[in-house]
N, C-alpha and C positions, 0 to 999 in steps of 0.2 A: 211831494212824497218820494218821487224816482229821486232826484238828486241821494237822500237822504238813505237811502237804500243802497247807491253805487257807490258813494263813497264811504258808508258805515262798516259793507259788507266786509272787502278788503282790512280795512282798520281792526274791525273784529278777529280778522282771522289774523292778523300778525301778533295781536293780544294772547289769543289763543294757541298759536303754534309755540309762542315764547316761551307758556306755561307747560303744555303739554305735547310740547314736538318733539322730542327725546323717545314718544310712543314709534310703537313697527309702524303704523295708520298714516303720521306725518303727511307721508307726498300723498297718498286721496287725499287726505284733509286738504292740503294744499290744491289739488287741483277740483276738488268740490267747490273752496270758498271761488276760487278763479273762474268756474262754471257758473256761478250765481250771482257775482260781478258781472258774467258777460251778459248772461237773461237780464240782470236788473239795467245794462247799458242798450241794450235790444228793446226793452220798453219803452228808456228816454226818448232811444231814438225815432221808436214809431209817433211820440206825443210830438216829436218837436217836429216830424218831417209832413205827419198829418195836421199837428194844429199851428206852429209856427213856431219863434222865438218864446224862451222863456226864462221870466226875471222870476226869481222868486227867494223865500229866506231873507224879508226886507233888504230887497237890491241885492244881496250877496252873492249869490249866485246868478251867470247869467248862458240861456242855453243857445244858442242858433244852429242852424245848417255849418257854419266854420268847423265848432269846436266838436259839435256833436257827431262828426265824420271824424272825425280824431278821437272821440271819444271810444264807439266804434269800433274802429281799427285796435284800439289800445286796448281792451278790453278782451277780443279775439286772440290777437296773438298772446296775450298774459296768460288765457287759458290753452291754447296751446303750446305755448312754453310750458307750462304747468307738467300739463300730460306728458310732454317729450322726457321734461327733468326727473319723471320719478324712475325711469330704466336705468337712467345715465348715472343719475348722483348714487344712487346704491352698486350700482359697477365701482363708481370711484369709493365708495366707503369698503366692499371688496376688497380693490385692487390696494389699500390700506392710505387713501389719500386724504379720508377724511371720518372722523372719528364720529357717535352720535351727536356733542354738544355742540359740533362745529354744522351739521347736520341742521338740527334745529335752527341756530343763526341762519343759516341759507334760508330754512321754508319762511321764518318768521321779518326776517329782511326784505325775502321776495313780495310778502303782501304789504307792508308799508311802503317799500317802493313803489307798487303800483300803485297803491293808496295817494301816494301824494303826487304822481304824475297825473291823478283823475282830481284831483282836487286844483292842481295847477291848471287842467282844459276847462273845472267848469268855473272856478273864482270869479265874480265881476269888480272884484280888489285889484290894484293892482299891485300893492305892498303884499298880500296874501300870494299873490301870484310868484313875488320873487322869494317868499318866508317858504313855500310847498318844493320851490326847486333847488332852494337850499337843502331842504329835508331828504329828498331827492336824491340829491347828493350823498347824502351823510349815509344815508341809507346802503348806495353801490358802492362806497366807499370797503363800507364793511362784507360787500360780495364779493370785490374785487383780491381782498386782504384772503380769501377763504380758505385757501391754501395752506395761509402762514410759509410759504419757502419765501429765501430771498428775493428771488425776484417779483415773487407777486409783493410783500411787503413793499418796497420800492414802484410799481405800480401803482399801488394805493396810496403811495406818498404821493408821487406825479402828481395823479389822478384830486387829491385833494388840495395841495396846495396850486396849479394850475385854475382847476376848476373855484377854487377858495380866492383868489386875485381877480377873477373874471364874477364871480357873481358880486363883488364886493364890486366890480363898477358898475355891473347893471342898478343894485342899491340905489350908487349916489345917482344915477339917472335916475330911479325912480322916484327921489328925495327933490331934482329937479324938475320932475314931471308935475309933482306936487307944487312944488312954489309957482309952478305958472299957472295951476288950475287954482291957486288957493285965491289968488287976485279975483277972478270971475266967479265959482264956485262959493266962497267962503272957505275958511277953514273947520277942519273934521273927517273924517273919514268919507263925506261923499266928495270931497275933490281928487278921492283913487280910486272911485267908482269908474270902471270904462263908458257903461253906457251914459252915468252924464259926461264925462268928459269928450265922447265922439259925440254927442251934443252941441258943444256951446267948441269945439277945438277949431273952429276958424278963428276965436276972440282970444285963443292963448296965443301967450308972447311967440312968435316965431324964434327967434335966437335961444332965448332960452329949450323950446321943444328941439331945436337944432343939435345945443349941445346935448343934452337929455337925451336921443335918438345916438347918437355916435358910442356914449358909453355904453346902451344897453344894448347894441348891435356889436360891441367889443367882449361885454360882459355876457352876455345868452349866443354868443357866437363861439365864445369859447365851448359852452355845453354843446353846442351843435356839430364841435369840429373842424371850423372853417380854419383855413392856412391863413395867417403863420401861428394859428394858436390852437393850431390840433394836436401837440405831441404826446399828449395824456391819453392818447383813443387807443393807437395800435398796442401803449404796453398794457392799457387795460384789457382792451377783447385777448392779447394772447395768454394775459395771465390768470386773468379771473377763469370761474369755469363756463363751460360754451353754455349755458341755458343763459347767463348773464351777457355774453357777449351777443346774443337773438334777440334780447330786449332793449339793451341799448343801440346796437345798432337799428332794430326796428319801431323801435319807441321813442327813446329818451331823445334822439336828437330829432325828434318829430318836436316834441313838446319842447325842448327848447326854441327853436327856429317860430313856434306860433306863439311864444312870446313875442320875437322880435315883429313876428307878423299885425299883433294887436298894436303895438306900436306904432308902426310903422302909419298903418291907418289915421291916426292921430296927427303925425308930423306932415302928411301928406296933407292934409285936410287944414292944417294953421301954416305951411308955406306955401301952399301952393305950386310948388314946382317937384322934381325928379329926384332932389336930392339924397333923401332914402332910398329909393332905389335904385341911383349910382352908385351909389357906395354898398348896397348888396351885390350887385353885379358885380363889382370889382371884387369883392373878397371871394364873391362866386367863382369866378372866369378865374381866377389865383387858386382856387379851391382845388379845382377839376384837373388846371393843366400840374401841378406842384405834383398832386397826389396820384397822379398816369404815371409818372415820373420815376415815382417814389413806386410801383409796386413793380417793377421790372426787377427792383434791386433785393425783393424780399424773401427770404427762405424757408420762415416760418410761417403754414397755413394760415393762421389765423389773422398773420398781423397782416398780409395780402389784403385777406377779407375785410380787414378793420382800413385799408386807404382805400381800397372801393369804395368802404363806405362813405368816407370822407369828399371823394370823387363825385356821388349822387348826391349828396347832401349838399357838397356846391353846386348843382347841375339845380338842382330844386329852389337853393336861393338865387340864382342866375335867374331864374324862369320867373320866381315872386319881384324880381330887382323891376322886369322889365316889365310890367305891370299891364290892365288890360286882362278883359276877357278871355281872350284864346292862353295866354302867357301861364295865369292863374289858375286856369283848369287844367292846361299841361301840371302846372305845378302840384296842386293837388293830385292828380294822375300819378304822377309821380313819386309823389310821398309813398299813393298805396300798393303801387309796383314793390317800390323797395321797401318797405315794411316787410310784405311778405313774403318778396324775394329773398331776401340776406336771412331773414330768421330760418327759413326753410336748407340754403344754404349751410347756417351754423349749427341745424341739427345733423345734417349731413356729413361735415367737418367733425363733429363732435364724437360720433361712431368708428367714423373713422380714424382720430387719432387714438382712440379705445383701442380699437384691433389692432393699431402699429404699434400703438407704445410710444409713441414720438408723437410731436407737433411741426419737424422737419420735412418739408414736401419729398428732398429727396429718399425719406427713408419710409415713404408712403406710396406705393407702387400695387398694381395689379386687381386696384376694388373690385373691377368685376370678377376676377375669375376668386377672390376670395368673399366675398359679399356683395354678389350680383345687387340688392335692394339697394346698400350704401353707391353703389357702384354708378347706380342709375341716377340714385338720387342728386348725388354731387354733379353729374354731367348738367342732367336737365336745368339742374337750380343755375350752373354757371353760363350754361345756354343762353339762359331765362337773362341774368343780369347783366348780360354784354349785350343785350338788345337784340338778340338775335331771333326774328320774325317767325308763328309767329306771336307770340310772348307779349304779355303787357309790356313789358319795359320798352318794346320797341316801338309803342304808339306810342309812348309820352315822352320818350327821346325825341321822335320822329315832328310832333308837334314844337317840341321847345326847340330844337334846331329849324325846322323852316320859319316859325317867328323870328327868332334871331333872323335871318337871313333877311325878313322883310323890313323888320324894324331899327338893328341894330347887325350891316352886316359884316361891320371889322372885328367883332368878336367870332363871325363862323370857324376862319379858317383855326382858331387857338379850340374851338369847342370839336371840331372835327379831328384834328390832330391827336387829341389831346383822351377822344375816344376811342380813336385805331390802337394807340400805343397801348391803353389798356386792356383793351382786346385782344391785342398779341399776345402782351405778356400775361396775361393770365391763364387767355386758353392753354399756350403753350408751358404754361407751369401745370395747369390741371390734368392736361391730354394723358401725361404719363402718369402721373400719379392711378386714373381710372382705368390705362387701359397699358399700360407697361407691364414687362414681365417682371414675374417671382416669384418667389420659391417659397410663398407661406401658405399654407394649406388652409383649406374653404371654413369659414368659422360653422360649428356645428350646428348655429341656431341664428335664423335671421333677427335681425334686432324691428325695436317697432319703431318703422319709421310710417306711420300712419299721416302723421303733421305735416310732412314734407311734403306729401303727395298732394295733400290735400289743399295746401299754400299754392303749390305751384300750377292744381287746377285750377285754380279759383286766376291766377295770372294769367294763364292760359285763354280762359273763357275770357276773362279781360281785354287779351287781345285781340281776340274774335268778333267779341260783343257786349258791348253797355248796354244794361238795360235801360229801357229808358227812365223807370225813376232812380234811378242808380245817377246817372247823366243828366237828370235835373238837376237834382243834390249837389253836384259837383258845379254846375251852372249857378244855383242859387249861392252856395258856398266863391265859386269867384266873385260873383257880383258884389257878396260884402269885402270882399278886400279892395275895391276898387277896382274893378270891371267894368 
């Protein structure tokens, strides 16, 4: 009955904002249905973490500690993105950026896209799996266009035809995922059922799961952002509006990447060797140093933010590549660092380029002395994602680096490197923007940055203290990826 609730809810309300989002009411509405997605994802969670796994919806649905920590997470940050976006998108319909009908598409976009990122974590399909992050797609596609200026148009072109070549090869992987389970299995839909195929996946062909695994780690890596096939990310976060850019960077490339995670599980299991997770590690370790690289040279806030993100999302499949207990709770760890660090960041960014008028760093100076709240908030959240103690992100950095070290340690020196350089250049892009002078006087009215704070304690205690069924979850959750 929870499945049936978490992802009706969402569904419902993008039905309904479609018809009647045009009303003043929209953003509650919108951030009510996201409220009652996150309660109905707070109950799964309590059923699955107290009573166990669960199959249900004849096999269609399938719950565990993996996905239901993702579930979770995804759920949270929807509804605080929700709340943050109704101050913001009425500034920008103000500031004349965006008219009601274009309005409406935002709220009514926003719950189908969450809609189908919740249907992608809990599918035991795996055709369903890539048909939800298609939809996924389709969905940000048209968040990212919201603007209508040239460059966002162009964005959404990237953005779709990039992301439209990459899920079109995760497809044919899943089309050979199928031809090797259909031998053992039978043919029908239970041979794209996961749970029997992590079943009987010692008896699937190896070469064929071999090539299968390469395209859907090409294909769902593109979603996730990994180099050389990230370049749809930065002009998306800079051009869609920032509530879109705190869900994709805190969301969407979660739920891609635990595609390639369920995968993975599969190909490990029918070859018996590392091979999957060589080849995440490499696109990782490629991911991280490429995108340190690339943010030294950036000018515009948000496209900074957007190869950070790129940076952690390789750091995270580095840490899943190299598989293992300790590797896999870093990784996990890490996901929920940066989930909630970058979104908390992009509502930060997003006030702030409100009050410049710009998305140019240089022409963004002096937050504190004009909006001490933004002011703080940008520092702490940029404190928080460069690792700096003592902050969640710095125990799950701190963890996936000394694994490396023990396990794999000709990758440190490029992971170490590779996180100085973007901790220079960032701090030192961010330092003056918060605390540089000028000449614009204090804004008359603090804006609500209530989510920020609230993200960033929640990191904070993280990096203090896991509780300990917090830290089982996270243990139970390694152990199924192969721990």
């Amino acid at each position: 009955m929870e499945i049936y609730w978490l992802l009706g809810i969402p569904f419902a309300g993008g039905i309904f904002l479609a018809l009647w989002g045009s009303r003043g009411f929209a953003p509650e509405i919108n951030a009510l249905f996201s409220l009652l997605t996150f309660l109905a994802a707070v109950w799964l969670t309590v059923r699955v973490v107290s009573g166990g796994p669960i199959l249900t919806a004849n096999e269609w649905f399938f719950i565990d500690p993996f996905n239901v920590f993702l579930v979770a997470l995804t759920a949270f940050v929807a509804f605080t993105t929700a709340l943050f976006s109704r101050p913001y998108m009425r500034i920008e319909q103000e500031h004349g950026r965006l008219n009601t009908a274009r309005l409406r598409l935002y709220h009514s976009s926003y719950q189908i896209f969450i809609s189908a990122m919740l249907l992608a974590l809990t599918t035991n399909n795996m055709g369903i799996l890539w048909v939800s992050m298609e939809a996924a797609t389709l969905a940000t596609v048209l968040l990212v266009s919201l603007y209508r200026t040239p460059a966002a148009l162009e964005a959404a072109w990237k953005y779709f035809i990039l992301c439209g070549v990459g899920i079109a090869q995760a497809l044919f992987g899943t089309i050979l995922l199928y031809f090797a389970a259909e031998k053992v299995l039978g043919s029908g839909g239970v041979a794209l059922l996961w749970t029997h195929l992590n079943e009987v996946k010692d008896q699937l062909e190896p070469r064929v799961l071999q090539l299968a695994f390469v395209f859907m780690l090409v294909g769902y890596g593109t979603k996730v952002g990994l180099a050389p096939l990230h370049n749809w990310l930065p002009d998306a976060h800079a051009e869609g509006p920032t509530p879109i850019s705190a869900v994709l960077s805190g969301l969407l490339l979660n739920v891609a990447l635990y595609a390639v995670m369920r995968s993975k599980v599969l190909v490990d299991g029918a070859l018996g060797t590392d091979m999957a997770g060589n080849l995440m590690m490499g696109f990782g370790l490629l991911s991280v140093v490429m995108a340190a690289f690339l943010i030294k040279r950036q000018t515009d806030v948000k496209r900074m933010f957007a190869y950070s993100s790129i940076e952690h999302m390789g750091l995270v499949t580095f840490a899943f590549g190299m598989g293992g207990a300790l590797a896999n709770f870093a990784g996990l760890l890490h996901m929920t660092m940066h989930s909630l660090t970058k979104s908390a960041i992009f509502f930060a960014v997003g006030h702030a380029t409100q009050s410049a008028g710009t998305q140019l760093m240089s022409g963004i100076r002096g937050l504190i002395k004009t909006c001490p709240t933004i002011g703080w908030g940008l520092m702490l959240g940029t404190v928080a994602i460069l690792g700096v103690p003592p902050f969640g992100v710095f125990a799950s950095e701190f963890l996936i680096i000394t694994t490396a070290m023990h396990e794999h340690p000709w990758a440190t020196p490029f992971l170490l490197t590779a996180l100085g350089v973007a901790f220079a250049s960032i701090f030192g892009k961010v330092q003056p923007m918060v605390f540089g002078e000028t000449e614009l006087a204090r804004l008359p009215h603090q804006p609500a940055l209530t989510p920020v704070f609230v993200h960033l304690g929640l990191v904070l205690m993280l990096g203090l203290f896991i509780p300990p069924y917090l830290a089982a979850w996270y243990r139970q959750a390694a152990q199924l990826l192969g721990g």
